[in-house]
C-alpha positions as CSV (number, residue, x, y, z in Angstrom):
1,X,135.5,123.6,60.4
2,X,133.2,125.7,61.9
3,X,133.6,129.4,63.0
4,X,132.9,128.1,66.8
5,X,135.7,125.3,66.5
6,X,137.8,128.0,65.2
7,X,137.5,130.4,68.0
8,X,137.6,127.4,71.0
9,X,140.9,126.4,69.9
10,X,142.4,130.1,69.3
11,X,140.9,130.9,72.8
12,X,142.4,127.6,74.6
13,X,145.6,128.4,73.2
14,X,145.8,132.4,73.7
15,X,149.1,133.1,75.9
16,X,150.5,129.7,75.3
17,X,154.0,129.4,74.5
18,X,154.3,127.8,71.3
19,X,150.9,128.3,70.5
20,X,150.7,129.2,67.0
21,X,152.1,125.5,66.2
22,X,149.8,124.1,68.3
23,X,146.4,126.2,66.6
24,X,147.9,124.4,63.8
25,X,148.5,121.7,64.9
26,X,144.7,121.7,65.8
27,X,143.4,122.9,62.7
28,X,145.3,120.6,60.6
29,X,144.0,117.3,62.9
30,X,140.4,118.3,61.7
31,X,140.7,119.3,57.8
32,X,144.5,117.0,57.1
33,X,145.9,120.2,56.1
34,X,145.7,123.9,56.8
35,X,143.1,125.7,54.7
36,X,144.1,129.1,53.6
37,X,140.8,131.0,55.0
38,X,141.3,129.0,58.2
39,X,144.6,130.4,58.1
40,X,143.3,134.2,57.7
41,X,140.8,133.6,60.2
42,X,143.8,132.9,62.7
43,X,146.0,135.7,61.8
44,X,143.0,138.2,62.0
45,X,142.2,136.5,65.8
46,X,145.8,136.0,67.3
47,X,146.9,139.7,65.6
48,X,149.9,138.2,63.6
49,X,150.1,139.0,59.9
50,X,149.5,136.2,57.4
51,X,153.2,135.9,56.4
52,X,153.8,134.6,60.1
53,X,151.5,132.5,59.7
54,X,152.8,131.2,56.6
55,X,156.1,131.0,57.8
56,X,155.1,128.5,60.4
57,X,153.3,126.3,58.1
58,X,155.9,126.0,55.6
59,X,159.0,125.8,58.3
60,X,157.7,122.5,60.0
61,X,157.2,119.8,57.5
62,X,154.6,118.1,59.8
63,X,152.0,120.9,58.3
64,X,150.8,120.7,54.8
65,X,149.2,124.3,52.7
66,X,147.2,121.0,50.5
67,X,144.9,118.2,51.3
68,X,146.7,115.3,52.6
69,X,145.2,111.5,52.7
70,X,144.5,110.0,56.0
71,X,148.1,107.9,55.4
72,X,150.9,109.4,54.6
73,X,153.8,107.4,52.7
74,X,157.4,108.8,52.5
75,X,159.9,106.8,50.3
76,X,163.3,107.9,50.7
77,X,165.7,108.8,47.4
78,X,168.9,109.8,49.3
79,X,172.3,108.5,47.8
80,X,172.1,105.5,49.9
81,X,168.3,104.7,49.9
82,X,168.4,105.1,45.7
83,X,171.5,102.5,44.9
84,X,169.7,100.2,47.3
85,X,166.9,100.3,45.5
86,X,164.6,103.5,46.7
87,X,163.8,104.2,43.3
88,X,161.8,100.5,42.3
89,X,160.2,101.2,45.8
90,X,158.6,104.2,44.7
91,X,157.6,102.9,41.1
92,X,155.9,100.1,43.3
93,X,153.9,102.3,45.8
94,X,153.0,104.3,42.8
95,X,151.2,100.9,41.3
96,X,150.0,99.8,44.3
97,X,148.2,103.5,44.8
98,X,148.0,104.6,41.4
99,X,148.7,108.0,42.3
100,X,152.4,109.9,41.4
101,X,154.6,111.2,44.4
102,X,153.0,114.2,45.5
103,X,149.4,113.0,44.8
104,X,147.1,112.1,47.4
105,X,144.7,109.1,46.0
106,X,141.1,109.7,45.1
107,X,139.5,108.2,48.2
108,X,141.7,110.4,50.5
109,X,143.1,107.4,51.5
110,X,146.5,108.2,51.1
111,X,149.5,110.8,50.1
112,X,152.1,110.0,48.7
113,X,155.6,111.9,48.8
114,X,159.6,111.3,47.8
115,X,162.4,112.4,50.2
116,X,165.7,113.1,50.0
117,X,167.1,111.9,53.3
118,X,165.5,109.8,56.4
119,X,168.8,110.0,58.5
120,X,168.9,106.3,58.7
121,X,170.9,105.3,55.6
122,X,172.4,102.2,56.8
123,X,169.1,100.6,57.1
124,X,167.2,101.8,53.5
125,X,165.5,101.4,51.1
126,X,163.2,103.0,54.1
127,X,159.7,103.7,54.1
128,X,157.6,105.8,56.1
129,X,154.0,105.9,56.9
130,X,152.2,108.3,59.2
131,X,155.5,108.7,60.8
132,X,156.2,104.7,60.9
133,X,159.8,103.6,59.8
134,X,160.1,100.6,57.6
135,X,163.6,99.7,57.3
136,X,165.3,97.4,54.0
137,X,162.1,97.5,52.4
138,X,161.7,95.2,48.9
139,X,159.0,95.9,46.1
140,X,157.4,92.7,47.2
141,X,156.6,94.0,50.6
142,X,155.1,97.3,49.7
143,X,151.8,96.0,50.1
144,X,152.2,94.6,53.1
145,X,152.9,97.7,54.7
146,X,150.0,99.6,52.5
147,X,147.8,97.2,54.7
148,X,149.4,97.5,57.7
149,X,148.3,101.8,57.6
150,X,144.9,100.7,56.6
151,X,144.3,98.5,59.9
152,X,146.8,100.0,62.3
153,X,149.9,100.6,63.0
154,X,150.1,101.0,66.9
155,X,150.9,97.5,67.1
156,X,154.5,96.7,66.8
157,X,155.6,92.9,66.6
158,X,159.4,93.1,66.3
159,X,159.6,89.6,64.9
160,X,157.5,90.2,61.4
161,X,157.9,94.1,61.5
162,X,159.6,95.8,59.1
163,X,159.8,99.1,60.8
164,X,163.2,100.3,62.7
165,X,163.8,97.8,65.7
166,X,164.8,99.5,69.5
167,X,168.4,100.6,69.6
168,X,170.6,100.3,72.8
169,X,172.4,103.5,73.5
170,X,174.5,105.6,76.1
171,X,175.9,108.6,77.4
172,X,178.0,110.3,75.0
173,X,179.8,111.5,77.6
174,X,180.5,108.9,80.3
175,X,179.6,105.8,78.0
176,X,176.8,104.8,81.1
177,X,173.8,102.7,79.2
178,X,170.7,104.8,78.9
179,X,168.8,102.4,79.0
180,X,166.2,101.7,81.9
181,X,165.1,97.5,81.9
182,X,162.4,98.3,84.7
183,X,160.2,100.5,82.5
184,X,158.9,99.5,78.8
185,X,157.7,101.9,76.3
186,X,156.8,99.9,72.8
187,X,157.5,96.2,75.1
188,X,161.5,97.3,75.1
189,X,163.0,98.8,77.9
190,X,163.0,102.7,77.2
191,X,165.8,105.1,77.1
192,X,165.7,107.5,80.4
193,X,167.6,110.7,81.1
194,X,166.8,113.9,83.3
195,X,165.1,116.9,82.1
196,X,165.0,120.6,82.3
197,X,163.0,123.2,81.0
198,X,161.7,126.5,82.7
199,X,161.5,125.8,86.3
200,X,160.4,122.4,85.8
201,X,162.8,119.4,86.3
202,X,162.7,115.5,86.5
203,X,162.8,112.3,84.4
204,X,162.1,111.3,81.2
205,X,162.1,108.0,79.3
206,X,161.7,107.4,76.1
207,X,161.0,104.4,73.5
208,X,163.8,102.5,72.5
209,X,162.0,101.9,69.2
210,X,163.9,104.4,66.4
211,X,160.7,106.2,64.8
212,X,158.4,106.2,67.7
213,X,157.8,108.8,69.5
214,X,156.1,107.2,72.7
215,X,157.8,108.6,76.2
216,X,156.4,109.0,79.9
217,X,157.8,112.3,81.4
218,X,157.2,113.1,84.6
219,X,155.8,116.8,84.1
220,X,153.4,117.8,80.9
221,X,156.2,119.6,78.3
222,X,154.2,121.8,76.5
223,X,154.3,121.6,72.5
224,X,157.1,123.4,70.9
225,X,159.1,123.7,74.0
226,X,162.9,123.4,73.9
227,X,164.1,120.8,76.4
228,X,167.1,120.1,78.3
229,X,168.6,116.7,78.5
230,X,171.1,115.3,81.1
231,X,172.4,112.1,82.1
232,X,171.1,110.3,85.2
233,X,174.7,109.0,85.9
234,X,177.6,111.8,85.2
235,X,174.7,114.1,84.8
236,X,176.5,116.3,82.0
237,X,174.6,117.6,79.7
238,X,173.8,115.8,76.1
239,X,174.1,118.3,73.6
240,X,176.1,118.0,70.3
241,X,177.1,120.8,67.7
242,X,174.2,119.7,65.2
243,X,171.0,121.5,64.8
244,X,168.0,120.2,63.9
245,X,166.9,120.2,59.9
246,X,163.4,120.6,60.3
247,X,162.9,123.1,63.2
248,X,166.7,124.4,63.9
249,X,166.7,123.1,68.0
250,X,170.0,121.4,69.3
251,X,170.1,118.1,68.8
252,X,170.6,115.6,71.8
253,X,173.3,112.9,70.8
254,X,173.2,109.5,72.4
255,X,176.1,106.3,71.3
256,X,174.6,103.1,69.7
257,X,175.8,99.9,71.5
258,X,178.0,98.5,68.8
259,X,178.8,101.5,66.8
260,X,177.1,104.4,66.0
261,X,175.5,107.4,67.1
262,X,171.2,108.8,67.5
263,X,170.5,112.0,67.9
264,X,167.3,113.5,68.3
265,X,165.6,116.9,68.0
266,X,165.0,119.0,71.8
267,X,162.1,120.5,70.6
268,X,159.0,119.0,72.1
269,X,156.8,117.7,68.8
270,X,159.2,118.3,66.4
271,X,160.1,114.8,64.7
272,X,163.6,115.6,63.7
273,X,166.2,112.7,64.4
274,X,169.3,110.8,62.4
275,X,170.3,108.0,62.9
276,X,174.1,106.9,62.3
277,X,175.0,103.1,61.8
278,X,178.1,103.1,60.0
279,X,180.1,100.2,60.8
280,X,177.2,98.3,63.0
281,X,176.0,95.4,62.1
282,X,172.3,94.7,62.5
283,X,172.6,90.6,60.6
């Protein structure tokens, strides 16, 4: 990256809240990963020391101190993931990309990596790629989702998909549905509550879709903002007593239709969310 690019995005982002993860955010979209004199060249421009700096990168797993691929693969080895068969999933992608977990292959192409939980037990062996859920995935259909990174992953058919399908969900607190028929997000009808952060206030939907992270507000939130959610019916406020893993934001709890519970991080760009199916049946 050149000094110029550099300086534009530490400029457009000067006096921003949550800009720091948002320079990085920047500089990690152009390299795949933050370089460490990129990373001096910010701390000397923005006045923070280096071990702030470093503290960021490290705290959000979206940000990576090493070259990534353009794809990234996550297999999950939880408890629940591994007796289902997480294990022979990774021994599989490992073939397929002759690479080890933790290698990136040599054509950049991809990067591979073991986890320990996704939060969505009741659906593994699951597989993620560039932030895609695949859910009961097989050895046998490891290369179909390999390909499926390579040409595109925007388009979602339900029918032959093996990611996460939409879940159906409601107020925690008055058991109203969530969900909002008239408006689609990912060809499902979205999830819509009520929003508040600063002075700003209004509606928010969201995809259905568990591992998308499509939505339509109706004002900008800016990255790394903490936002308030409400429901559009009782209006209380849904908020639960866990905290996010990966950035430490409340969580916002909604009930799955059939059994179950989604909850998903505040934090505007934070990718945190678990997913609780015990007892549903998805057959």
């Amino acid at each position: 990256m050149e000094q110029a690019e550099i300086s534009d995005i530490l400029q457009k982002n000067d006096g921003r809240h949550g800009g720091l993860v948002t320079i990085l955010e920047e500089v990690q979209a152009k390299y795949g990963y933050l370089p460490e004199d990129v990373l001096r060249k910010v701390a000397d421009e923005t006045g923070r020391s280096l071990v702030d700096i470093y503290g960021v990168a490290t705290f959000y797993k979206a940000f990576s101190l090493k070259p990534r691929g353009k794809h990234l693969v996550s297999v999950c080895l939880g408890t629940a993931c591994h007796v289902r068969g997480g294990p022979a999933i990774a021994r599989e992608i490992e073939n397929q990309l002759g690479i080890k977990a933790g290698e990136t292959t040599p054509d950049k192409e991809f990067t591979f990596e073991t986890v320990n939980c996704l939060g969505a037990c009741a659906l593994g062996p699951i597989v993620v790629v560039d932030g895609h859920y695949f859910s009961k995935m097989k050895p046998s259909t490891v290369a179909d989702v390999l390909a499926k990174a390579k040409t595109g992953l925007d388009v979602i058919q339900i029918e032959t998909d093996r990611r996460v399908f939409p879940v159906d969900v409601s107020c925690a607190r008055c058991n109203h549905s969530l969900m909002d028929p008239r408006h689609l997000i990912d060809g499902h009808p979205a999830i819509r509550v009520t929003i508040s952060f600063g002075n700003k206030h209004g509606r928010l939907t969201l995809s259905s879709l568990y591992g998308s992270y499509h939505m339509d507000s109706e004002h900008e939130i800016p990255p790394d903002t903490i936002v308030q959610m409400f429901c559009p019916h009782c209006h209380a406020e849904l908020i639960g007593g866990a905290s996010c893993g990966e950035c430490g934001a409340p969580m916002v709890p909604m009930i799955v239709k059939g059994g179950g519970i989604v909850q998903i991080c505040s934090r505007r760009g934070c990718r945190g969310h678990m997913l609780d199916l015990s007892g549903t049946s998805f057959e």
